[in-house]
Biopython code that builds the backbone (N, CA, C, O; Angstrom):
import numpy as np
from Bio.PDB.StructureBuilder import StructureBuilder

atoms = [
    (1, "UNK", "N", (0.845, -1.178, 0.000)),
    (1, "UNK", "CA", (0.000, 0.000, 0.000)),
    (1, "UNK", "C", (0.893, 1.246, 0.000)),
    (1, "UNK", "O", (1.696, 1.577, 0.873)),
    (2, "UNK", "N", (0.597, 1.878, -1.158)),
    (2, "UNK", "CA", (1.294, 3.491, -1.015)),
    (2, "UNK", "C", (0.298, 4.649, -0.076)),
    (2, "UNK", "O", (-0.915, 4.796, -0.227)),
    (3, "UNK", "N", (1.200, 5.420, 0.939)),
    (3, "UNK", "CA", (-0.023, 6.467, 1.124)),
    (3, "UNK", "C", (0.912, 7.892, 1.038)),
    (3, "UNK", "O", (2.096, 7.840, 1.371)),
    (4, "UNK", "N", (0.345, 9.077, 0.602)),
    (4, "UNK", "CA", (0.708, 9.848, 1.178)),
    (4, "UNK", "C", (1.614, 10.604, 2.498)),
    (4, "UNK", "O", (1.295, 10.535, 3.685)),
    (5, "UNK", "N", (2.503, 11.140, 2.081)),
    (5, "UNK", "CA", (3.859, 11.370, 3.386)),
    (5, "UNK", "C", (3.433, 13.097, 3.448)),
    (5, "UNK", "O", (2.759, 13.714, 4.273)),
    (6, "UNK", "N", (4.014, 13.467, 2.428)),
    (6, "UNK", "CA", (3.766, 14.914, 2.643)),
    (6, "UNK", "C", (5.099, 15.650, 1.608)),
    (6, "UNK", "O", (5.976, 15.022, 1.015)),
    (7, "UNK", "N", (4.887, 17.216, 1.639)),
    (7, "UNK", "CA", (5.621, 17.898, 0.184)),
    (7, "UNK", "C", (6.575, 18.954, 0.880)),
    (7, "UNK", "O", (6.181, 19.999, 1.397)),
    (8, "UNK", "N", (8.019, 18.482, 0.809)),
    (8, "UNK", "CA", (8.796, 19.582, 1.459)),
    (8, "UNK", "C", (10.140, 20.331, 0.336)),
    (8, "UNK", "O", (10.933, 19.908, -0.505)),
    (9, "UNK", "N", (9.883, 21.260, 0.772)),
    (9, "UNK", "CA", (10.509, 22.327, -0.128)),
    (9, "UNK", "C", (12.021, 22.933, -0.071)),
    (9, "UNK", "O", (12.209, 22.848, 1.142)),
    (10, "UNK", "N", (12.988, 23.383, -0.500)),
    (10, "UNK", "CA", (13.974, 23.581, 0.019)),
    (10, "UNK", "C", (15.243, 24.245, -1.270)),
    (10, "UNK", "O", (15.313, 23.792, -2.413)),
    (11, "UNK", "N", (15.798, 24.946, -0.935)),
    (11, "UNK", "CA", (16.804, 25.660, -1.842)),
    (11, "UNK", "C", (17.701, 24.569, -2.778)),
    (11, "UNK", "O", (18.553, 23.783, -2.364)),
    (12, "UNK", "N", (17.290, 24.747, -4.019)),
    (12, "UNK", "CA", (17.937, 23.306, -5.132)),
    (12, "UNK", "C", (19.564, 23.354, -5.068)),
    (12, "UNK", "O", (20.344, 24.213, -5.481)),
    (13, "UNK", "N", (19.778, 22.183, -4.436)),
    (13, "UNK", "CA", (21.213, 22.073, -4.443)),
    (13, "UNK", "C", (21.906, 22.382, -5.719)),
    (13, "UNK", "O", (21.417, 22.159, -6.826)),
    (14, "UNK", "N", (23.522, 23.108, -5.420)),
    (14, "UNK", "CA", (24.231, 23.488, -6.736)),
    (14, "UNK", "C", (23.283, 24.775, -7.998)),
    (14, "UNK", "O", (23.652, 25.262, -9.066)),
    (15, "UNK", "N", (21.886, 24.940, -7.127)),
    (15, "UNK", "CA", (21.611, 26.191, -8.542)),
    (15, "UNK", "C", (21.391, 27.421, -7.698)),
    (15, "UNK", "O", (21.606, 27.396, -6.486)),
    (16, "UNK", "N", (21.022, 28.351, -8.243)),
    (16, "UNK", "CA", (21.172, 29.805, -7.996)),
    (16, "UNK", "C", (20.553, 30.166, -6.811)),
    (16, "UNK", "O", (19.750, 29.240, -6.693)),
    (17, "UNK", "N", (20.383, 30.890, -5.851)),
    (17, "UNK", "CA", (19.993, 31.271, -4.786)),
    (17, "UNK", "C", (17.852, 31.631, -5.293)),
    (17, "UNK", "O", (17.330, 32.545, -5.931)),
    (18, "UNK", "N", (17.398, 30.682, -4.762)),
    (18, "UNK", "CA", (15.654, 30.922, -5.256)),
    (18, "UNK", "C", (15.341, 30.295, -6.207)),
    (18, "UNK", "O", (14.425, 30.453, -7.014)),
    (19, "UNK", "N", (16.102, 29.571, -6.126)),
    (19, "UNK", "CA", (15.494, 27.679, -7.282)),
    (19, "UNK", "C", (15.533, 27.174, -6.246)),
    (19, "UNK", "O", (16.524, 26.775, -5.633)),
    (20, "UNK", "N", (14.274, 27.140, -5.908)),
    (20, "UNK", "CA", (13.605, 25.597, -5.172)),
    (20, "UNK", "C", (13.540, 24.384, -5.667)),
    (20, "UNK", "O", (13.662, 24.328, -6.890)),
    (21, "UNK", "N", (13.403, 23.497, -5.166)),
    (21, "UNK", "CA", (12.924, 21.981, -5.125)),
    (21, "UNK", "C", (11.884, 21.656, -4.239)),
    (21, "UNK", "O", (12.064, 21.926, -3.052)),
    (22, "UNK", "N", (10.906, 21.164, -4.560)),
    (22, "UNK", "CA", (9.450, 20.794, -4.003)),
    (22, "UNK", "C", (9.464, 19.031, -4.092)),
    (22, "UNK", "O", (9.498, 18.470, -5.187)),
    (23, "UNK", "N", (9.440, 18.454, -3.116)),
    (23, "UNK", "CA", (9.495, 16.795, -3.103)),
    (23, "UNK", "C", (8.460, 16.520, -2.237)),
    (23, "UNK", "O", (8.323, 16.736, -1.033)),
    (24, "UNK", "N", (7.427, 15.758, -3.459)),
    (24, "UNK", "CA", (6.661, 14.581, -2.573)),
    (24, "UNK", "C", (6.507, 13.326, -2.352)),
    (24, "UNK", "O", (6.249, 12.397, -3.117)),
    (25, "UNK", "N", (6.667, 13.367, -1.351)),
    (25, "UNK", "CA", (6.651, 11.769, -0.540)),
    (25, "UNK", "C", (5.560, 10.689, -0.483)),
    (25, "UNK", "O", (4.350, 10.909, -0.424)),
    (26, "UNK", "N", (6.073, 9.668, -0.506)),
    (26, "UNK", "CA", (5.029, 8.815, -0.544)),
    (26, "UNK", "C", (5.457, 7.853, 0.481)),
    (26, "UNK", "O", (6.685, 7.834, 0.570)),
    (27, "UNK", "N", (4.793, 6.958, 1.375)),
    (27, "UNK", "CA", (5.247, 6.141, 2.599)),
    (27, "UNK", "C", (4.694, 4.879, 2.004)),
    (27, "UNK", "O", (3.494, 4.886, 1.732)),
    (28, "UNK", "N", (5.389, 3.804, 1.765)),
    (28, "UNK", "CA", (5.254, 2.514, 1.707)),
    (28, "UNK", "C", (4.772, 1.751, 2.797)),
    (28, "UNK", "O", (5.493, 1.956, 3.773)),
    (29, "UNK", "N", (3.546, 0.689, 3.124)),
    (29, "UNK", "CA", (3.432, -0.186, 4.258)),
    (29, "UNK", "C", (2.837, -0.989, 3.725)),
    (29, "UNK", "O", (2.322, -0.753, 2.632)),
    (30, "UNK", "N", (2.742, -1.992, 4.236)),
    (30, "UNK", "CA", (3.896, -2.729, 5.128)),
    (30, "UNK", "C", (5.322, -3.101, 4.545)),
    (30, "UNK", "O", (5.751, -2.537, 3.539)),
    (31, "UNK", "N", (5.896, -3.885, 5.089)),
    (31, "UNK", "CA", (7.640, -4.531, 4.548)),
    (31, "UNK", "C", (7.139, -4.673, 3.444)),
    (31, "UNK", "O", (7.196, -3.668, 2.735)),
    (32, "UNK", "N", (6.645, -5.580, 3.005)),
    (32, "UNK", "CA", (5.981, -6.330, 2.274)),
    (32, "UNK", "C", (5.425, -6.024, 0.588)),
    (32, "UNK", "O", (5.292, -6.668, -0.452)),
    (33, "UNK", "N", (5.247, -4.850, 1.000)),
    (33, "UNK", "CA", (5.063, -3.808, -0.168)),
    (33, "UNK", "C", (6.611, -2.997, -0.785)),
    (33, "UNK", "O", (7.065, -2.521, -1.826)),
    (34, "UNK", "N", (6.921, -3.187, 0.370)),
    (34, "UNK", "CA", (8.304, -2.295, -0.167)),
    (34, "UNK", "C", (9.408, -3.102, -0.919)),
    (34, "UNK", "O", (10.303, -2.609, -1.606)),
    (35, "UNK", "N", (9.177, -4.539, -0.652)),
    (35, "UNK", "CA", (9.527, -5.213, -1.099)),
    (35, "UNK", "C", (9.409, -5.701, -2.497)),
    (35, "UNK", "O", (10.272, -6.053, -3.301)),
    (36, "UNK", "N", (8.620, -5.657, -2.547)),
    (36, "UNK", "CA", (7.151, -5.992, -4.318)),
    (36, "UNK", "C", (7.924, -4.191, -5.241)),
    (36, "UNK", "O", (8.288, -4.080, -6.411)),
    (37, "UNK", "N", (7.921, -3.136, -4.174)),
    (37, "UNK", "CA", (8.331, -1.953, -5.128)),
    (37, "UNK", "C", (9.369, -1.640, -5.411)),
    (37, "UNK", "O", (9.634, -0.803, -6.274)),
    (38, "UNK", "N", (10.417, -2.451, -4.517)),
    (38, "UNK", "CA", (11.807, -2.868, -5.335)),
    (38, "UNK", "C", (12.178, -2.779, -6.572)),
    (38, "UNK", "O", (13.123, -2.192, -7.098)),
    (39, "UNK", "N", (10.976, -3.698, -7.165)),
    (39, "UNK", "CA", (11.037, -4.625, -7.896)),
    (39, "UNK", "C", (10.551, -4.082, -9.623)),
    (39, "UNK", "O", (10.754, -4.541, -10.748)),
    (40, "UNK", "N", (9.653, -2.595, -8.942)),
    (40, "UNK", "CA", (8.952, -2.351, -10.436)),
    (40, "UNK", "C", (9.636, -0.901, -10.236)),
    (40, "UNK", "O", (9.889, -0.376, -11.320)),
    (41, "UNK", "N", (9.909, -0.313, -9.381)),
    (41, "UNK", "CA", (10.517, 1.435, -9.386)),
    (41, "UNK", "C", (12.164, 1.002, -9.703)),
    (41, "UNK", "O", (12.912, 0.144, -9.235)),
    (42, "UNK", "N", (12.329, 2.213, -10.892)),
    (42, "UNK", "CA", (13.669, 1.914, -11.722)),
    (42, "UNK", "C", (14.112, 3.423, -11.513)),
    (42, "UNK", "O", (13.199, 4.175, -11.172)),
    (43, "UNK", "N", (14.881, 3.763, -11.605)),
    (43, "UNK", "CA", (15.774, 5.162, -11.764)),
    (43, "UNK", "C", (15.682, 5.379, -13.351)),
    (43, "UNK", "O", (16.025, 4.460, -14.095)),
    (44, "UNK", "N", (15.253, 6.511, -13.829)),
    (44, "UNK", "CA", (15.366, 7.153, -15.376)),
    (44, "UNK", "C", (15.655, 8.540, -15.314)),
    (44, "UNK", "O", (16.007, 9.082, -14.267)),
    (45, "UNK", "N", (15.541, 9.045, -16.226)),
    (45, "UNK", "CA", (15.715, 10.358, -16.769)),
    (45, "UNK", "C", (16.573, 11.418, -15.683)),
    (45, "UNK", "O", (17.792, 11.355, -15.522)),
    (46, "UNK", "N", (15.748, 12.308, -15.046)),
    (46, "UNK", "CA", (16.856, 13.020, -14.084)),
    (46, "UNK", "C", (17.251, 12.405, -12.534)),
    (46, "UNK", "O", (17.908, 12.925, -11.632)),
    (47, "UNK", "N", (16.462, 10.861, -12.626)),
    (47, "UNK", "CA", (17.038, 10.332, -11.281)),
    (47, "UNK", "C", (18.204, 9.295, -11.974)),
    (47, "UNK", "O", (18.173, 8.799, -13.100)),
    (48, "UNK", "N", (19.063, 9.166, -11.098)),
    (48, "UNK", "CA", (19.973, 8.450, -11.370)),
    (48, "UNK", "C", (20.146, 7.492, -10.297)),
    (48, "UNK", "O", (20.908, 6.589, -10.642)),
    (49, "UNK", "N", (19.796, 7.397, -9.359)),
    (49, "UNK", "CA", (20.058, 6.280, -8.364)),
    (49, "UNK", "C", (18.660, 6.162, -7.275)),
    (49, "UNK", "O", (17.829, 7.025, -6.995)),
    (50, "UNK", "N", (18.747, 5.149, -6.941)),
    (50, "UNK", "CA", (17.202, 5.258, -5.903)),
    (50, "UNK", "C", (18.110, 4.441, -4.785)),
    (50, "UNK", "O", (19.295, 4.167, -4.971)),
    (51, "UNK", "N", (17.443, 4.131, -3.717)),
    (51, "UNK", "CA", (18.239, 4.398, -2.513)),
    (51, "UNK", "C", (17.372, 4.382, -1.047)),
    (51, "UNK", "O", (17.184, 5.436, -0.439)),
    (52, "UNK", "N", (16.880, 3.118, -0.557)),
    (52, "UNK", "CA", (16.517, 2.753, 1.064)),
    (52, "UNK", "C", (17.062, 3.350, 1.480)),
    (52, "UNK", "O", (18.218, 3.382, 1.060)),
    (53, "UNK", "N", (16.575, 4.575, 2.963)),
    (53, "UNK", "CA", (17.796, 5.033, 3.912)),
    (53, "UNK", "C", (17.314, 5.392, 4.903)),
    (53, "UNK", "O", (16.487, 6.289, 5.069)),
    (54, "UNK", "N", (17.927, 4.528, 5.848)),
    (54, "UNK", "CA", (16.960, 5.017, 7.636)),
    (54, "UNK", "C", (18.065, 6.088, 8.116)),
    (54, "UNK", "O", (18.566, 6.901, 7.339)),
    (55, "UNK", "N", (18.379, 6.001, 9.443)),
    (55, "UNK", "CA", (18.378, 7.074, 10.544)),
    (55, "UNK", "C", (19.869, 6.978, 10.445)),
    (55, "UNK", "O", (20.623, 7.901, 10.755)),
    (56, "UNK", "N", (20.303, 5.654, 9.937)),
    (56, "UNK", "CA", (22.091, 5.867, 10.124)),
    (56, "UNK", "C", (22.509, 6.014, 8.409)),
    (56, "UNK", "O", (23.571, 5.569, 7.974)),
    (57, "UNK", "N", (21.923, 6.415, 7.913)),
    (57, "UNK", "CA", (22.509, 7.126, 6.288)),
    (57, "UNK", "C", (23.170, 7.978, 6.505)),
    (57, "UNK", "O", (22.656, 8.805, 7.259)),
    (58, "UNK", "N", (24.818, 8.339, 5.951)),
    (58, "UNK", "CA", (25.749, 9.508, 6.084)),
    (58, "UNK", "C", (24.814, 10.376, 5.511)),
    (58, "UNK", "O", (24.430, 10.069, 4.383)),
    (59, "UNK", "N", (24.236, 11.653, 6.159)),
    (59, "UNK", "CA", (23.458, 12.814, 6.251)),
    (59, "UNK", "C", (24.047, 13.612, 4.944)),
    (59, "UNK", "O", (23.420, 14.346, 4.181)),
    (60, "UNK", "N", (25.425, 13.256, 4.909)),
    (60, "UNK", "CA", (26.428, 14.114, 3.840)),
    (60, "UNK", "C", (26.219, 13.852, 2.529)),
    (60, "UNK", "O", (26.294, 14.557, 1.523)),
    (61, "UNK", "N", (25.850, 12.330, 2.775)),
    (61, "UNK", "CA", (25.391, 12.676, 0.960)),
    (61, "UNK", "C", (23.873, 12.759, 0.425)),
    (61, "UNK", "O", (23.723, 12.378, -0.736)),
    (62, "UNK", "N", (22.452, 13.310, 1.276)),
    (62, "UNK", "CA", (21.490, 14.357, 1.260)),
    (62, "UNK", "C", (21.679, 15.354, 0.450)),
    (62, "UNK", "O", (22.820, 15.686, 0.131)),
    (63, "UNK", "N", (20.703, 15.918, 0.043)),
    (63, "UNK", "CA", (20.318, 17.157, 0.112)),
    (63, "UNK", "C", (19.697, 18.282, 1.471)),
    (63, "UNK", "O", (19.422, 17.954, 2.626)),
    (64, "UNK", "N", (19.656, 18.951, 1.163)),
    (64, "UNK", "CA", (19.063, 19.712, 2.367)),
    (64, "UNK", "C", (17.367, 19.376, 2.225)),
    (64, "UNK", "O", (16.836, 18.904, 3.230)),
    (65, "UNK", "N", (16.570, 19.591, 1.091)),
    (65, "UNK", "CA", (15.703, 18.754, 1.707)),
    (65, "UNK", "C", (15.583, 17.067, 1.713)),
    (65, "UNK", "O", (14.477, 16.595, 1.978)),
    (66, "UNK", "N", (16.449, 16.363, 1.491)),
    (66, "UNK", "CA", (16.751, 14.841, 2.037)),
    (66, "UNK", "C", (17.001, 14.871, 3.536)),
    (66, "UNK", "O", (16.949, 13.982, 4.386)),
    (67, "UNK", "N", (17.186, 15.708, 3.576)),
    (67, "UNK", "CA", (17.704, 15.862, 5.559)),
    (67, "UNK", "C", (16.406, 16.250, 6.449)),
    (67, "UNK", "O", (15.949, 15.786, 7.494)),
    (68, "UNK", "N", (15.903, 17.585, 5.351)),
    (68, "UNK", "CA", (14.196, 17.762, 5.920)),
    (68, "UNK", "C", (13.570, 16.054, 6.189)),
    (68, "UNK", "O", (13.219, 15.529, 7.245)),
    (69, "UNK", "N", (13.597, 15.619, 5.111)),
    (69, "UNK", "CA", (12.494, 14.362, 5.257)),
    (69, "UNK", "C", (12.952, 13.526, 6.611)),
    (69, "UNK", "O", (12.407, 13.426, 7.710)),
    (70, "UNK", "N", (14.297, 12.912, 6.029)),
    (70, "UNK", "CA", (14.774, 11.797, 7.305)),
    (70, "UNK", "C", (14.665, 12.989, 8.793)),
    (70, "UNK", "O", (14.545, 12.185, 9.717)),
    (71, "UNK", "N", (14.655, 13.952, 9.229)),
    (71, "UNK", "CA", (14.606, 14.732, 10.390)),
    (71, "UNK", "C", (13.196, 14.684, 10.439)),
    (71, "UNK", "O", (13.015, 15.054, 11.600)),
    (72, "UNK", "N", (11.795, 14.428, 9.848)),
    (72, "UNK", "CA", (10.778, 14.653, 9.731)),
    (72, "UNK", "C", (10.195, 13.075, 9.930)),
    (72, "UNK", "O", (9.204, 13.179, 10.653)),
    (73, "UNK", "N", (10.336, 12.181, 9.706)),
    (73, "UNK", "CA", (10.700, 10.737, 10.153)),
    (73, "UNK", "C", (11.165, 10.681, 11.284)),
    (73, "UNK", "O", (10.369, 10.026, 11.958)),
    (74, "UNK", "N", (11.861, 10.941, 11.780)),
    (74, "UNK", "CA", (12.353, 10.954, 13.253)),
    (74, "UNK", "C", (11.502, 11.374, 14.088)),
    (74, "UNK", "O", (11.238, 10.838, 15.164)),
    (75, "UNK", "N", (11.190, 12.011, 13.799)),
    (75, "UNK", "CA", (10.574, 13.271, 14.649)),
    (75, "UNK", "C", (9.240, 12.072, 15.010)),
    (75, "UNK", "O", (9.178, 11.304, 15.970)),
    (76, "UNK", "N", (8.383, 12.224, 14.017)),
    (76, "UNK", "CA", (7.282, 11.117, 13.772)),
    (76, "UNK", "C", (7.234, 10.091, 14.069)),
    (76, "UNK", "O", (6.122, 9.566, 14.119)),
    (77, "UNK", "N", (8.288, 9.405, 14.368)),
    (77, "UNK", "CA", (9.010, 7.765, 15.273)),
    (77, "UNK", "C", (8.848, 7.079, 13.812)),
    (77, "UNK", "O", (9.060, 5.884, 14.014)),
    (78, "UNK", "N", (8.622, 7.239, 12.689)),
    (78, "UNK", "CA", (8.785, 6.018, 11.754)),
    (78, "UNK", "C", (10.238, 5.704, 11.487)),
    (78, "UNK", "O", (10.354, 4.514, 11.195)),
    (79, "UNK", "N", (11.183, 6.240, 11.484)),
    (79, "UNK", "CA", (12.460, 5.808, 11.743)),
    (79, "UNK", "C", (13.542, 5.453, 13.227)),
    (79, "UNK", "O", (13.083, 5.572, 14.363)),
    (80, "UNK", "N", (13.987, 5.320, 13.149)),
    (80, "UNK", "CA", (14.792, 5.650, 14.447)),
    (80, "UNK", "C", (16.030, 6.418, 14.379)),
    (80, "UNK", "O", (16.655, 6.672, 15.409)),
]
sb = StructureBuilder()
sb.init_structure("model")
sb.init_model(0)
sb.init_chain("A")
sb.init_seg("    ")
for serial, (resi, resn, name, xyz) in enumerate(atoms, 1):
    if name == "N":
        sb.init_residue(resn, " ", resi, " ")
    sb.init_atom(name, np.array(xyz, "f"), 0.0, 1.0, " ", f" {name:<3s}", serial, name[0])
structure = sb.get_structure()
């Protein structure tokens, strides 16, 4: 089951000062599902890598809003 996470915004890494980036989230549940979406979500066009990452992911290689989300997860207890 996919549901809704929520849309966070944040200064686009590497471009000009007031280029945003707007990212919405989607929360996978159960395991079970995330497992099955492994399987059909591929990386194309301007993504280049996709990427599981809980609470001990080096923060350093984020974005600033990649850091919003996992700090926003925490917060919420779905990570640790």
């Amino acid at each position: 089951n996919v549901e809704p996470y929520g849309t966070f915004q944040a200064q686009a890494f590497g471009k000009p000062d007031g280029t945003m980036v707007r990212m919405t989230c989607f929360r996978v549940v159960p395991r079970e599902a995330e497992i099955e979406l492994e399987s059909l979500v591929q990386p194309s066009e301007e993504v280049e890598e996709l990427a599981w990452i809980d609470s001990t992911f080096d923060m350093e290689k984020l974005t600033v809003t990649g850091i919003m989300i996992v700090e926003d997860l925490k917060e919420k207890g779905l990570i640790d």
